[in-house]
C-alpha positions as a Python dict, from the first residue, in 0.01 Angstrom:
ca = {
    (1, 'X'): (0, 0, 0),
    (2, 'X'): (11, -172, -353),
    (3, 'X'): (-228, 13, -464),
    (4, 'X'): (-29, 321, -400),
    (5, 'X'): (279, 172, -552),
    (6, 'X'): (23, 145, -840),
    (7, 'X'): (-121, 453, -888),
    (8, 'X'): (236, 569, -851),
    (9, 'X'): (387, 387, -1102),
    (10, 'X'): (125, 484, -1362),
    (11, 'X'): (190, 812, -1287),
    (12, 'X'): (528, 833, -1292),
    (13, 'X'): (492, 612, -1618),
    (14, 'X'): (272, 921, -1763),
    (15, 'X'): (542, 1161, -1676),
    (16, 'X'): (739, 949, -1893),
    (17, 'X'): (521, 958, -2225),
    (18, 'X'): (484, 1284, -2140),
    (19, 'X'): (875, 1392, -2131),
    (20, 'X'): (920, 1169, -2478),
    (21, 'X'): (596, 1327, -2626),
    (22, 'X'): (782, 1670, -2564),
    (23, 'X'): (1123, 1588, -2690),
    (24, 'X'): (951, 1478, -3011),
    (25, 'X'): (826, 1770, -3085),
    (26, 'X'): (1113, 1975, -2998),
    (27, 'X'): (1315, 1730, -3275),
    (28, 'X'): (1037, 1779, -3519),
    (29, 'X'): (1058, 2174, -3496),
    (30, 'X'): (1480, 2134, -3529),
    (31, 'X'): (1429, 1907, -3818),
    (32, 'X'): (1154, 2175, -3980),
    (33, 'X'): (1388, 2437, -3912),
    (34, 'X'): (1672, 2300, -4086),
    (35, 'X'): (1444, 2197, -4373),
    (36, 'X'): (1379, 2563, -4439),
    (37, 'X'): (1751, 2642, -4429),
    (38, 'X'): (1789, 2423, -4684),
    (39, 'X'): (1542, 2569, -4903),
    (40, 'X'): (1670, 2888, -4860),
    (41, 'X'): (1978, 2752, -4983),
    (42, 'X'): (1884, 2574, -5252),
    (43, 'X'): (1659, 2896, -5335),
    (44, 'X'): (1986, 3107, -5330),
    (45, 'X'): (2154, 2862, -5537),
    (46, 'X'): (1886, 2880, -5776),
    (47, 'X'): (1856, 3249, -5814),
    (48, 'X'): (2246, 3304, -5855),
    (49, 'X'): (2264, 3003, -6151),
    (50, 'X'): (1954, 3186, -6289),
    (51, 'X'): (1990, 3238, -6634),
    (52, 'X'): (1768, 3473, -6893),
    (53, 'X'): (1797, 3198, -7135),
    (54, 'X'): (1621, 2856, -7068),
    (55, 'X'): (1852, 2553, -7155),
    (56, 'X'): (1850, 2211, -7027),
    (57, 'X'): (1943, 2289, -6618),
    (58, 'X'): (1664, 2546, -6609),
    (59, 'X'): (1404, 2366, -6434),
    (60, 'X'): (1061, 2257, -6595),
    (61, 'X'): (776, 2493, -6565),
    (62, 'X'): (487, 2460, -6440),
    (63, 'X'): (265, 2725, -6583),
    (64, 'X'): (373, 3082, -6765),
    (65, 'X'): (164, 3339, -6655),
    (66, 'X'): (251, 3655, -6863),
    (67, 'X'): (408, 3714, -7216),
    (68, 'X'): (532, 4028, -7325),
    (69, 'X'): (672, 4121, -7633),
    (70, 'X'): (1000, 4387, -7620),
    (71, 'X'): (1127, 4425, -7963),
    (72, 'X'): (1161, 4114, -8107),
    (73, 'X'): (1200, 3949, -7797),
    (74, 'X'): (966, 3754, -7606),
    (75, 'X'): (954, 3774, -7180),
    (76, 'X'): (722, 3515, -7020),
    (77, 'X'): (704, 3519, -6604),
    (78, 'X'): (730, 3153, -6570),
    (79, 'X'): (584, 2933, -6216),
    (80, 'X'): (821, 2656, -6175),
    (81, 'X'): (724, 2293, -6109),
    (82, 'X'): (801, 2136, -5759),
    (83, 'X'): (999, 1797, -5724),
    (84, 'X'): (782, 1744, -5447),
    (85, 'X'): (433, 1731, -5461),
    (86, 'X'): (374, 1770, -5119),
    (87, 'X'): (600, 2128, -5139),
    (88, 'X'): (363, 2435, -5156),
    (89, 'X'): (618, 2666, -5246),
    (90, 'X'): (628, 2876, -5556),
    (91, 'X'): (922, 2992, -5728),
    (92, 'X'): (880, 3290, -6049),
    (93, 'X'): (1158, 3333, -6255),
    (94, 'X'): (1145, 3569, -6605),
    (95, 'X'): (1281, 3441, -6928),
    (96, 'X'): (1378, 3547, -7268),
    (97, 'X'): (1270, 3381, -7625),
    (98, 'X'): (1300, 3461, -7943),
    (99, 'X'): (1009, 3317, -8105),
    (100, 'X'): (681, 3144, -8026),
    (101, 'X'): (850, 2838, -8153),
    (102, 'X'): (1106, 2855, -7890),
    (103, 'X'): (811, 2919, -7587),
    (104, 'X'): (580, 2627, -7716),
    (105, 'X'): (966, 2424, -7677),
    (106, 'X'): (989, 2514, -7342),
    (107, 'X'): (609, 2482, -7291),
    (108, 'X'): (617, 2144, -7390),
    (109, 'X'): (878, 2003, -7143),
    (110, 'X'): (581, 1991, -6866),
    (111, 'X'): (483, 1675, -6725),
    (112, 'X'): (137, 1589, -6728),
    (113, 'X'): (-134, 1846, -6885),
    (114, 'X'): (-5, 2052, -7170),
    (115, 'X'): (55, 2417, -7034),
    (116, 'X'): (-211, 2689, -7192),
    (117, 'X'): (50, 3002, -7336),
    (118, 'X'): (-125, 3298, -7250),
    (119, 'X'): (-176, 3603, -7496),
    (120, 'X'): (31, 3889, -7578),
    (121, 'X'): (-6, 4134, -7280),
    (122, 'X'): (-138, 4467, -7404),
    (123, 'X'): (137, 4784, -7487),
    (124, 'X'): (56, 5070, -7242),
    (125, 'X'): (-77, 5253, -7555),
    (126, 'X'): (-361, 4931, -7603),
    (127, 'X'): (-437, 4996, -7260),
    (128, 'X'): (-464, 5327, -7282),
    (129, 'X'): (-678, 5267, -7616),
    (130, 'X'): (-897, 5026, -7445),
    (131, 'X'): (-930, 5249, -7131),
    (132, 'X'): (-1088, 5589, -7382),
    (133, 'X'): (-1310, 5271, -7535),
    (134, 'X'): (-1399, 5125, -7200),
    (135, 'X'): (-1505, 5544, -7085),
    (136, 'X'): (-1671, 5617, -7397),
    (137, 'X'): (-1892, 5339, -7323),
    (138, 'X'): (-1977, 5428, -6986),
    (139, 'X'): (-2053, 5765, -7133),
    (140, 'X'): (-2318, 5620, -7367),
    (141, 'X'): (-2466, 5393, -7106),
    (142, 'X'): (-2533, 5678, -6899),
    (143, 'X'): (-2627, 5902, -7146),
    (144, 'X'): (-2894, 5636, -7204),
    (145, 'X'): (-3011, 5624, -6863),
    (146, 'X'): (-3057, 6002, -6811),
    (147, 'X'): (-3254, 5991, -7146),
    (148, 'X'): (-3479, 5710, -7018),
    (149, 'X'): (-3498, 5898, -6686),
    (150, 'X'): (-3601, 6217, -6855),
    (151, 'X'): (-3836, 6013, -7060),
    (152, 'X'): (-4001, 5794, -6794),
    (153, 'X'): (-4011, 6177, -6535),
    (154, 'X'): (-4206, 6299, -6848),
    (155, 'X'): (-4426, 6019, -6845),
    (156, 'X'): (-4499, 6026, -6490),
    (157, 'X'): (-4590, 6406, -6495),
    (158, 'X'): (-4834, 6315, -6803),
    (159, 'X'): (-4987, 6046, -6562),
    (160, 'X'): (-5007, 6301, -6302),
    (161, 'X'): (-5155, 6558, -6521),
    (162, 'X'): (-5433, 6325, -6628),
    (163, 'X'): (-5482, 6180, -6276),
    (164, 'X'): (-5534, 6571, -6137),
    (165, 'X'): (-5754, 6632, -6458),
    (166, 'X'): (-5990, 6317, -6407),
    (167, 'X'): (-6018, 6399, -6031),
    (168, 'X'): (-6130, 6777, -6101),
    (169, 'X'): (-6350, 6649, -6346),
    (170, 'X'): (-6508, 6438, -6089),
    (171, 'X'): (-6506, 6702, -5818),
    (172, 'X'): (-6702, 6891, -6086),
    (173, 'X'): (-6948, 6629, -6146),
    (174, 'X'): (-6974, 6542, -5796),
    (175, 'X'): (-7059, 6923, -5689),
    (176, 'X'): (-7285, 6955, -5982),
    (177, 'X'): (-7496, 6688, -5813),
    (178, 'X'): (-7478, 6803, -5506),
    (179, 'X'): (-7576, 7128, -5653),
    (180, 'X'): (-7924, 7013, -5789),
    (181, 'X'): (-8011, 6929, -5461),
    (182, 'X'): (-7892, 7171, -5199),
    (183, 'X'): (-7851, 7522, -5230),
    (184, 'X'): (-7587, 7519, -4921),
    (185, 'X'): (-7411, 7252, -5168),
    (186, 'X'): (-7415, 7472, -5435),
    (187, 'X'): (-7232, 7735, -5228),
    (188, 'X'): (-6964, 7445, -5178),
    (189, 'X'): (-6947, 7353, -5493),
    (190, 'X'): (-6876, 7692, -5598),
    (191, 'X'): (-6604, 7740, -5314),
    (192, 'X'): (-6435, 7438, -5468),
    (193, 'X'): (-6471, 7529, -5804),
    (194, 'X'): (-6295, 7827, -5740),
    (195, 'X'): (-6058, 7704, -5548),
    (196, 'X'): (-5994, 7441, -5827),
    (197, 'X'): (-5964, 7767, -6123),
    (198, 'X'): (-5743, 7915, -5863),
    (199, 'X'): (-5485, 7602, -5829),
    (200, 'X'): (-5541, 7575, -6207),
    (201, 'X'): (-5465, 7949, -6254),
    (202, 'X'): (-5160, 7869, -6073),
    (203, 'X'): (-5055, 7589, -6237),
    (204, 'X'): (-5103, 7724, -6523),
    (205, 'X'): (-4866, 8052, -6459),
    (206, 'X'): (-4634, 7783, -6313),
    (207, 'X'): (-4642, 7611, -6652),
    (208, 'X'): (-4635, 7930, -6851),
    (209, 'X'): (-4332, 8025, -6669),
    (210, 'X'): (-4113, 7691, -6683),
    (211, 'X'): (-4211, 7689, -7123),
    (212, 'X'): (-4116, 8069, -7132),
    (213, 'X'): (-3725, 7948, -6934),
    (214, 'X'): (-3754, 7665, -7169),
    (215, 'X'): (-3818, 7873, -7482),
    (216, 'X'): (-3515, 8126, -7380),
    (217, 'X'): (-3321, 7822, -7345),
    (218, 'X'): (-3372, 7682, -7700),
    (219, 'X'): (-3356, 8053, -7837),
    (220, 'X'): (-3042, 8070, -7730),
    (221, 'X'): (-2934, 7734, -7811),
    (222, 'X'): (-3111, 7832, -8202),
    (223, 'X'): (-2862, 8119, -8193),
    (224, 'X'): (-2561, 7949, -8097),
    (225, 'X'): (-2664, 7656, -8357),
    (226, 'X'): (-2751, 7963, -8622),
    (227, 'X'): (-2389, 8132, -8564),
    (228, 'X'): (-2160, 7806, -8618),
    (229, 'X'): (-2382, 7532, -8816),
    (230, 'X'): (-2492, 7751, -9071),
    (231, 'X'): (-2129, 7913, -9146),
    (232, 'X'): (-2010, 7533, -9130),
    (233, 'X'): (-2198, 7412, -9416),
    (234, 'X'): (-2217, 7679, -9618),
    (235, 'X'): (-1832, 7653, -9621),
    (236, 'X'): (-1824, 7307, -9655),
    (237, 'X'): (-2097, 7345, -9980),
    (238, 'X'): (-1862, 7628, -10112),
    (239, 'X'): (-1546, 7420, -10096),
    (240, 'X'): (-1657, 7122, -10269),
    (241, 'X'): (-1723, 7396, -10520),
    (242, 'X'): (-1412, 7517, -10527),
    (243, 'X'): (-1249, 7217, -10536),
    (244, 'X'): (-1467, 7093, -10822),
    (245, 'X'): (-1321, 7426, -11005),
    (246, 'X'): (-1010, 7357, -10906),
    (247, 'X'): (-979, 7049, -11069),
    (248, 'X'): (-1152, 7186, -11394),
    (249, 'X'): (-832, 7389, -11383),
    (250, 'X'): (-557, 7161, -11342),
    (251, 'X'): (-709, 6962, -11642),
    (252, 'X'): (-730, 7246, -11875),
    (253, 'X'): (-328, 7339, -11780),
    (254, 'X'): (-258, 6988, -11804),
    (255, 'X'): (-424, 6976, -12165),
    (256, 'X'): (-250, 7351, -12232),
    (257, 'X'): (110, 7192, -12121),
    (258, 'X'): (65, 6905, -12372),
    (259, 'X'): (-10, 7158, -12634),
    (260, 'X'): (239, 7379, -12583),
    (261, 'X'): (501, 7083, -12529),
    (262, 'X'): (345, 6979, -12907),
    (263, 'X'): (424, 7289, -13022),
    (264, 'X'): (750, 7336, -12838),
    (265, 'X'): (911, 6960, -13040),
    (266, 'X'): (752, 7104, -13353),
    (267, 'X'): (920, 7468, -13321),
    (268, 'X'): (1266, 7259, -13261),
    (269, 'X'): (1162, 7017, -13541),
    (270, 'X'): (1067, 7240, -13808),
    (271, 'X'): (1158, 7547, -13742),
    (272, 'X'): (807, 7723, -13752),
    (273, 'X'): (843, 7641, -14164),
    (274, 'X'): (467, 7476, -14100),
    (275, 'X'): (227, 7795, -14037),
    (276, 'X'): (-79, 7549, -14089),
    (277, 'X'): (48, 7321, -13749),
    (278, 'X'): (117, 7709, -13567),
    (279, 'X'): (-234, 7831, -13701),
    (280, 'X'): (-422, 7495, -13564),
    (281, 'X'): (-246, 7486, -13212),
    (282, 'X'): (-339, 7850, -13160),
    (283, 'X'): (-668, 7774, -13227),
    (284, 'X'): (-709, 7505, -12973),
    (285, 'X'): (-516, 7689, -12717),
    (286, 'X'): (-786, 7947, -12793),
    (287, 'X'): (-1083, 7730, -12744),
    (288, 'X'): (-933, 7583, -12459),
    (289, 'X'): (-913, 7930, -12307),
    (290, 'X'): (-1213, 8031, -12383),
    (291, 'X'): (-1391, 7719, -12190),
    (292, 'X'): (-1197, 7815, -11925),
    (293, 'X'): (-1321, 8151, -11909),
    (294, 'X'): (-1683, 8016, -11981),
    (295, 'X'): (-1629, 7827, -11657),
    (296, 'X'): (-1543, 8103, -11469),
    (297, 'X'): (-1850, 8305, -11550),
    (298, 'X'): (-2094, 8026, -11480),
    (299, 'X'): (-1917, 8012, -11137),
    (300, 'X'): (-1921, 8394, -11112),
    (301, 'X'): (-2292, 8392, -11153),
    (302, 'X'): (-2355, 8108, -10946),
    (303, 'X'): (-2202, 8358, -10663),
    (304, 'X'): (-2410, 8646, -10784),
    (305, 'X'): (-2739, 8489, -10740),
    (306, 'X'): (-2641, 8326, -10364),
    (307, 'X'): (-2508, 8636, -10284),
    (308, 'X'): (-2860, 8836, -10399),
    (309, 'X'): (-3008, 8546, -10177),
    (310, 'X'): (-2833, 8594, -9937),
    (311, 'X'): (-2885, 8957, -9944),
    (312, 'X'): (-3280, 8872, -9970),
    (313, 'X'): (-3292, 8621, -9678),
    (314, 'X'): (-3094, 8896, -9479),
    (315, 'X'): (-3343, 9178, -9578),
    (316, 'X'): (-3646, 8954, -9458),
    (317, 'X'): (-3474, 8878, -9125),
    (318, 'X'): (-3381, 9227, -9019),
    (319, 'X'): (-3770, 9239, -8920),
    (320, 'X'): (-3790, 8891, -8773),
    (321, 'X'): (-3675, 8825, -8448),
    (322, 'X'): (-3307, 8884, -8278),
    (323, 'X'): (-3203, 8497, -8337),
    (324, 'X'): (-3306, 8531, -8744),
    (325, 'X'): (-3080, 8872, -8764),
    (326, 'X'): (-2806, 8707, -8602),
    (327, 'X'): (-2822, 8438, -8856),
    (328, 'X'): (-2802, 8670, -9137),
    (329, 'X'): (-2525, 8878, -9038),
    (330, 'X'): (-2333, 8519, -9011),
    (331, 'X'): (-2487, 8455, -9344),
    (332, 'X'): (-2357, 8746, -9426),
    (333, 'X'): (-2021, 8733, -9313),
    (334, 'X'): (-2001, 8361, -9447),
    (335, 'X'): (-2064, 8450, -9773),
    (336, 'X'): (-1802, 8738, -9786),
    (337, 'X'): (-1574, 8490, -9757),
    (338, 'X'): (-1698, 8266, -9980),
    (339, 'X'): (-1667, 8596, -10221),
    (340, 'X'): (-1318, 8616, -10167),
    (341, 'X'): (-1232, 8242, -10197),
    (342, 'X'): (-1435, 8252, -10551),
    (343, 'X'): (-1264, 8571, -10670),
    (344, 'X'): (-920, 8405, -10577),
    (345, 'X'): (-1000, 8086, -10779),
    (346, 'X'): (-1141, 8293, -11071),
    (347, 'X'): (-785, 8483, -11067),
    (348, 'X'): (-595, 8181, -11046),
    (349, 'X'): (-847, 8022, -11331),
    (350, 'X'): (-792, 8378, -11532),
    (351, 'X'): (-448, 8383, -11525),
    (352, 'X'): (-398, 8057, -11670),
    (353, 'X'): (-24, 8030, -11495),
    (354, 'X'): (109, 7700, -11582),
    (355, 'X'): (264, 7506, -11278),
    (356, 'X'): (535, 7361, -11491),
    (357, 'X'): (773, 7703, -11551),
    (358, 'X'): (1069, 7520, -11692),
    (359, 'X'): (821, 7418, -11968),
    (360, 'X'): (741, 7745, -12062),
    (361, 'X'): (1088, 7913, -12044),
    (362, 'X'): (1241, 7664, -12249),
    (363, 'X'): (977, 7682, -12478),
    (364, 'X'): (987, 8116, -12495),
    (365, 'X'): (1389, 8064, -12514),
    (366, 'X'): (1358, 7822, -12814),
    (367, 'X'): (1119, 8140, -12970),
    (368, 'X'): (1297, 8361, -12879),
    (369, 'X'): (1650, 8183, -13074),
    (370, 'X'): (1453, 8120, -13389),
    (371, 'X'): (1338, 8475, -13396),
    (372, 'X'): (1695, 8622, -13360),
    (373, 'X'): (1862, 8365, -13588),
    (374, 'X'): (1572, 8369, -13838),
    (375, 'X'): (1643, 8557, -14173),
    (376, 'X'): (1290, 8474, -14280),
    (377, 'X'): (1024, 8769, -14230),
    (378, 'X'): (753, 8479, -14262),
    (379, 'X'): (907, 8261, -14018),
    (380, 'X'): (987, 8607, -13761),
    (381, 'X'): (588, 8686, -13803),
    (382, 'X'): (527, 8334, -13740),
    (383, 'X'): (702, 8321, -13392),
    (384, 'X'): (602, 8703, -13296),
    (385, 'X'): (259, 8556, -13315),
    (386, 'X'): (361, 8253, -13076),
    (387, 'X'): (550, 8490, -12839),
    (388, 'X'): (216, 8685, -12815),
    (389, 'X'): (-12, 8379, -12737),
    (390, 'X'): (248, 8299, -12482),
    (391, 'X'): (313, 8586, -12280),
    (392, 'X'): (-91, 8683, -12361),
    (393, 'X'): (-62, 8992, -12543),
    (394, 'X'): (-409, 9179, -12583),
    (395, 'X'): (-582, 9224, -12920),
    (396, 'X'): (-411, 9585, -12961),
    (397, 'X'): (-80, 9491, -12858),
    (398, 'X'): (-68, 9266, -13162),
    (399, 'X'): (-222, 9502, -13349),
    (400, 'X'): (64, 9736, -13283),
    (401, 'X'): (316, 9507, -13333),
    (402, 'X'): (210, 9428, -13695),
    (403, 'X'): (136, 9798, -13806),
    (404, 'X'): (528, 9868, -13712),
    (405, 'X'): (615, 9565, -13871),
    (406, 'X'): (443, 9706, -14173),
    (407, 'X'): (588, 10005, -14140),
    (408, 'X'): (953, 9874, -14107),
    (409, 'X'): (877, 9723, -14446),
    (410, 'X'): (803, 9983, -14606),
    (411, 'X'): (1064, 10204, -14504),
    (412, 'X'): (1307, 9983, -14647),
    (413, 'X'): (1130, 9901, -14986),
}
């Protein structure tokens, strides 16, 4: 009987721990519930007293992850610090600075280890840059590799070829041998022999036939090459030419505007009383002409003799195969226009037009008053002989000018 009263006493005594073991945990789940509520509140009231601006309530961080620059403003996505150390929640928050000096600031109010700012975070057009650099990169890689694969399939076809070779070789030795002994071997041997010309007959039609696809291939790629490489630098050869000549000429009209503004302060200084200072400028504006036309000769038969070159190399390819005609009619056609951009520098160099007008019309005008205003026939002849340099009367215009000159004189003596 008491030991009943025992064994129910311990049991109803284990019901007990058992009920208050169960009621614990129910208060321990009501208490962790209520702690969440109140993180979500205090979360809430966080967010809505969030401000762009970090002052002294915004609460320490503990690391700042990104940093972006907008303008001349500075975002960083900041990981705030807990109070707690045993809370394993994270809270992000974005913020706004004006300078560096301003992040370190805020950097700075950390507790413990000094918080790493990260870099500036690439613009979409960095990325974008780094992207093309990052695929251009793969592109070489692997343009490497198939190279070294092409190379080391090369290889391994040469090893092949000189592994076949060696064994026919010592087929043929082998029946040879065999040969000098046997006559039935000697039948053999010559079966296999000819079996071994016939594999090498084919192999050798199979090899004739992959070189003849490979030479059609580089034929083709010779007359591609031929039609747009050689048209390419023979342009690029003739331009630097023409630019060469094209400076020539802005240097001579520079030198011809500085004469002619010379001559223009001494017309409006003196009248034209000085022939000598007319007679000298003429002269230099002559010799300076004349180089000028020099110039344009040499370059004129510099084009004669590439063009009867040209003509040459195209005569000798007509009988040469289709690739070498091809090239010569683009030759050909290249050097046309070469022709043409030489004849239009050597009219522009001909002409001598000066780029400053006003110069020149103000300079004609000025003539042009003396010469009506003048009472001087010494002085008129003077400037008739500076309005001919200037609007580049020929040798027998002049000349016709000063025979009715002479004329007019004489009528009236």
């Amino acid at each position: 009987m008491e030991m009943l009263l025992a064994k129910k006493s311990a049991k109803i005594q284990e019901l007990e721990e058992t009920r208050s073991i169960d009621n614990s945990k129910h208060e321990i789940a009501e208490k962790d519930a209520t702690i969440e509520q109140l993180r979500e509140q205090a979360t809430k009231s966080t967010r809505s007293n969030h401000s762009w601006r970090p002052d002294a309530g915004t609460r320490d961080p503990k690391r700042i992850l990104h940093k972006v620059a907008y303008g001349k403003t500075l975002w960083c996505l900041v990981e705030y610090a807990n109070e707690n150390d045993m809370d394993d929640t994270k809270d992000y928050a974005w913020h706004s600075f004006d300078s560096d000096e301003e992040v370190r600031a805020y950097a700075n109010r950390a507790s413990g280890e000094p918080i790493v700012l990260p870099e500036l975070s690439l613009t979409p057009y960095e990325s974008e840059r780094a992207k093309k650099d990052l695929k251009d990169e793969i592109d070489r890689v692997q343009e490497e590799f198939r190279r070294y694969r092409v190379r080391a399939e090369i290889t391994r076809k040469q090893k092949d070829a000189e592994i076949r070779k060696m064994s026919a070789s010592a087929v043929a030795r082998q029946a040879e041998q065999i040969s000098e002994t046997d006559v039935s071997n000697e039948l053999q041997s010559a079966r296999v022999q000819i079996r071994r010309l016939t594999k090498a007959q084919t192999e050798t039609e199979e090899r004739e036939l992959e070189w003849r696809r490979k030479f059609e291939k580089l034929m083709k790629d010779y007359e591609k090459l031929s039609g747009t490489m050689g048209e390419t630098v023979l342009a690029t050869e003739w331009r630097e030419r023409y630019e060469q000549v094209v400076r020539e000429k802005d240097e001579m009209e520079k030198k011809i505007d500085d004469l002619r503004i010379l001559a223009n302060s001494h017309g409006s200084g003196n009248g034209f009383s000085n022939g000598s200072d007319l007679q000298l400028l003429r002269q230099e504006f002559a010799q300076y002409r004349k180089r000028a036309l020099n110039a344009v000769e040499q370059k004129e038969k510099e084009l004669n003799e590439m063009q009867a070159q040209y003509q040459q190399h195209d005569i000798l390819g007509s009988s040469g195969p289709p690739s070498n005609r091809t090239a010569s009619r683009n030759n050909g056609i290249s050097t046309a226009s070469l022709r043409r951009m030489s004849n239009e520098s050597t009219s522009s160099l001909s002409g001598f037009d000066p780029p400053n007008a006003t110069t020149t019309n103000e300079y004609l005008k000025n003539i042009v008053y003396k010469y009506m205003t003048s009472d001087q026939d010494e002085g008129k002849e003077h400037m008739e002989t500076a309005i001919a340099t200037v609007l580049n009367f020929s040798a027998a215009e002049v000349t016709a000018v000063q025979e009715k000159r002479k004329q007019a004189q004489g009528w009236f003596w």
